[in-house]
Residue, then its C-alpha position, 0 to 999 in steps of 0.5 A: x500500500x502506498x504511503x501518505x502524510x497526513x498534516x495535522x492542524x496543531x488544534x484539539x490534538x485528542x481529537x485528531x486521531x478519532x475524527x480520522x478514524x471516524x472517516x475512514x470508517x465513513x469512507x469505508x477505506x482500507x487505513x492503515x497506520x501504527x498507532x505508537x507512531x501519533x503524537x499530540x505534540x507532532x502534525x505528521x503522521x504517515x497512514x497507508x492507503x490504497x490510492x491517491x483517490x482514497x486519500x482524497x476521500x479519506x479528508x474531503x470533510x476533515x476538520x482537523x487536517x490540513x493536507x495529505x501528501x503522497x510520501x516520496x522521500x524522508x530523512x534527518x537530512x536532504x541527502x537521504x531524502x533525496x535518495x529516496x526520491x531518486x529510487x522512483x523515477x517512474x512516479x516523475x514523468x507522471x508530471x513532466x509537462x503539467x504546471x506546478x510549484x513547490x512549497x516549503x515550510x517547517x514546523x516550529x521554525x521558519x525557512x528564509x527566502x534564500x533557504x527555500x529556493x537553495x532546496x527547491x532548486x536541490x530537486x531539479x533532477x526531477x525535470x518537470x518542464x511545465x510552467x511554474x503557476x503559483x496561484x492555481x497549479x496542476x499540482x503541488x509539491x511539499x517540503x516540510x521540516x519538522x524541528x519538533x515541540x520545544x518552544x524555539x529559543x532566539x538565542x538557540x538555533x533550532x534543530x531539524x528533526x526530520x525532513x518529508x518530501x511529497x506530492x500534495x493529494x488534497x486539502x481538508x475542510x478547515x474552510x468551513x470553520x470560518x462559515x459556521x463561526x460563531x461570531x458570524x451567527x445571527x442569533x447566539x445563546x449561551x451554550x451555543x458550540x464552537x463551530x470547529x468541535x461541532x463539526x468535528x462532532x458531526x464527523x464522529x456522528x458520520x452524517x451523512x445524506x439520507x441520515x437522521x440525527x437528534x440533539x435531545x438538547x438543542x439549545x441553539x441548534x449548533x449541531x442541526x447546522x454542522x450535522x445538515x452541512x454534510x446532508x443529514x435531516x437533523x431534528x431537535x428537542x429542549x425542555x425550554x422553548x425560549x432558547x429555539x425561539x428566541x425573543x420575540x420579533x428577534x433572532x432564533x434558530x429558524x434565523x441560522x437555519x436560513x442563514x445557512x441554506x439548511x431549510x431542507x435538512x433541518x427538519x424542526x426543533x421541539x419543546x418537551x422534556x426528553x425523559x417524558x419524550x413523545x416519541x411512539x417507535x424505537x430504533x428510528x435515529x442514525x445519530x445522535x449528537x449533543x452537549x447536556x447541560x452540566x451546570x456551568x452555562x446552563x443547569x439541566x432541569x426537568x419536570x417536577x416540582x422541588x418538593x417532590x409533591x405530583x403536578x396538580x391541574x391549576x386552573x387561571x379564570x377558568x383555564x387550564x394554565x397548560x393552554x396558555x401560550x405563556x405557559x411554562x411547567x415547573x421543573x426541578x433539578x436534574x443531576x448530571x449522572x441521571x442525566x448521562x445515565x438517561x442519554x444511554x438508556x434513551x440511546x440505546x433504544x431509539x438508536x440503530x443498531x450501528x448508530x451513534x451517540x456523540x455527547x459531552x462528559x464533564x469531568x474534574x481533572x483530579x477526579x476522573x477516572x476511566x470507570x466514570x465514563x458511562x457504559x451501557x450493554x447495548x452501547x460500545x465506547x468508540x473513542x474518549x478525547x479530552x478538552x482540558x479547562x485546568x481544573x475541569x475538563x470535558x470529554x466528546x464520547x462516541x459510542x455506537x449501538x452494538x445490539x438491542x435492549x434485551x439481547x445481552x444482560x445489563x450488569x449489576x453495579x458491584x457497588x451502588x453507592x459509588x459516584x461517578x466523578x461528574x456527580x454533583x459536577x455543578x457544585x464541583x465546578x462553583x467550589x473551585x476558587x472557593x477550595x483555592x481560598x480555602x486553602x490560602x491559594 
């Protein structure tokens, strides 16, 4: 299988390596790599691949890579890469003729002026005669040099690890995070996603036309939009209706819906409570994708009342109070852990089999461990990559349904007592800067 260099963007680095997984299994590619071999401090990482075309599917949606180049030559010095290059002369006649350029860069270092021309005139055994086209070429050819992830020193002159040479294949998606920016969003709330995890999340998702993908969540609708980008129907639901609508004779959701064009992809966003949801069928989601809310924008709720009591019919001048358009039930506090432990269950019955769920784990750095993330029998864990704020971080899980409920028995908890680490995860989080002063900090 040839070899090809996949140019990371130094951004999200945990979660580089699922979104590529996850194309290629979108894809259904034939990707081979040596795990031992990624780094989170390092953008190059050569994967195998059956074609130049593969790889061109492999990242014509990918959000955290910038390129992938057709391996010719590496080394620690220009000299063995060179000799590399030189043991394929049949791959040069392939571009004799057509227009071309050369880029040279390097990462965690620069490459004067005078340097990239004296390499990109040590290659000139290949002996393209075409024009030499800047701006719109027939095709690229790439120097990269890798100095490594130490900070540079200007008193010190930093030392080149590693050298590739190769043919440019294609370019990621990376254009779409400045469409869907949220500072070029019409109608904003406070729990509304960055555009580049959101679409990230969509890839873990593996959205896709003729898909339908749920947030349980919606909010602002972030994840409607980057999940209808890549052609899924997508459709939302929220215990609170004002954030969907927005104010009146002001921006909501419908107002992004159309910013973006997705009239025919964002089928609806709905106002109801997921743990009494109306939904009559199982097995009817290809994804689903959300954040829940953990208490640090945005507390959850459902409904009840705080004091336990049952909901009782009230009546305003002889109305029903729930026919009002200004209604709004009483809700009461819904703890994290529930939380989660109601998204699987609910996931794990209105999913396919094969689907997924991509969502949100909040955690304390100090605290977490593996056993918190939770599990289902009817769920597998697909990937677990960390978004670290000092002392909380967040985690996007995917899991995928692997079988029905009732096909395999749900483990008993050894110890039911036991908390997970995100439990009670709000009061966690709004007791940090009150532990530091605690304790003299």
């Amino acid at each position: 299988m040839p070899t090809f260099l996949v140019q990371f963007a130094q951004f999200h680095e945990d979660f580089r390596l699922p979104e590529l997984q996850s194309l290629a299994q979108f894809e259904k590619l034939n990707l081979g790599y040596n795990e031992s071999d990624y780094s989170l401090d390092c953008p190059y990482f050569k994967v195998q691949l059956d074609s130049a075309e593969d790889a061109r599917r492999l990242i014509r949606r990918a959000i955290l890579i910038k390129n992938i180049v057709e391996l010719w030559g590496e080394g620690r010095t220009y000299e063995e890469v060179h000799q590399q290059v030189k043991e394929h002369p049949e791959r040069w006649g392939l571009y004799k003729d057509v227009s071309f350029k050369f880029v040279v860069s390097a990462y965690n270092s620069t490459v004067s002026n005078k340097d990239q021309l004296r390499i990109i005139n040590s290659f000139s055994y290949l002996g393209f005669d075409g024009p030499i086209d800047m701006k719109n070429p027939d095709e690229q050819f790439n120097v990269m040099e890798d100095y490594g992830a130490a900070a540079p020193r200007k008193d010190v002159t930093p030392e080149r690890q590693w050298i590739y040479f190769g043919r440019l294949v294609a370019s990621g998606s990376r254009d779409l995070v400045q469409k869907y920016n949220l500072k070029k969003r019409k109608y904003l709330g406070t729990t509304s996603m960055d555009a580049e995890l959101s679409l990230v999340m969509a890839n873990q998702a593996l959205a896709a036309p003729g898909k339908l993908i749920y947030d349980p969540f919606v909010g602002t609708g972030s994840f409607l939009f980057t999940c209808a980008h890549f052609g899924a129907y997508t459709l939302g639901s929220d215990i609170d209706g004002r954030q969907i609508r927005g104010k009146p004779g002001a921006a909501g959701v419908q107002s992004n819906v159309e910013q973006y064009n997705l009239q025919g992809r964002v089928l609806d966003s709905l106002v109801f409570d997921v743990c009494h949801h109306p939904w009559r069928v199982d097995n009817w989601l290809d994804a689903i994708v959300t954040d829940p809310p953990y208490g640090v924008r945005a507390g959850a709720k459902t409904l009840g009342r705080k004091d336990g009591k049952p909901l009782a019919m009230r009546t305003y001048d002889g109305v029903p109070m729930h026919t009002r358009e200004d209604y709004y039930p009483p809700t009461k506090p819904y703890e994290m852990s529930e939380v989660l432990d109601d998204l699987l269950e609910f996931s794990s019955r209105q999913l396919r089999v094969g689907g997924r769920l991509v969502y949100w784990l909040p955690t304390v750095v100090d605290e977490y461990a593996l056993t918190d993330v939770p599990q289902h029998p009817c769920m597998k864990l697909v990937s677990n990559s960390e978004q670290n704020f000092g002392q909380w971080a967040r985690r996007l899980i995917t899991m995928e349904k692997v079988c029905q409920p009732g096909e395999v028995q749900p483990p008993s908890k050894e110890d039911p007592e036991s908390k997970p680490g995100h439990y009670l995860f709000r009061e966690k989080y709004f007791n940090f800067g009150r532990q530091d002063s605690a304790n003299g900090n």
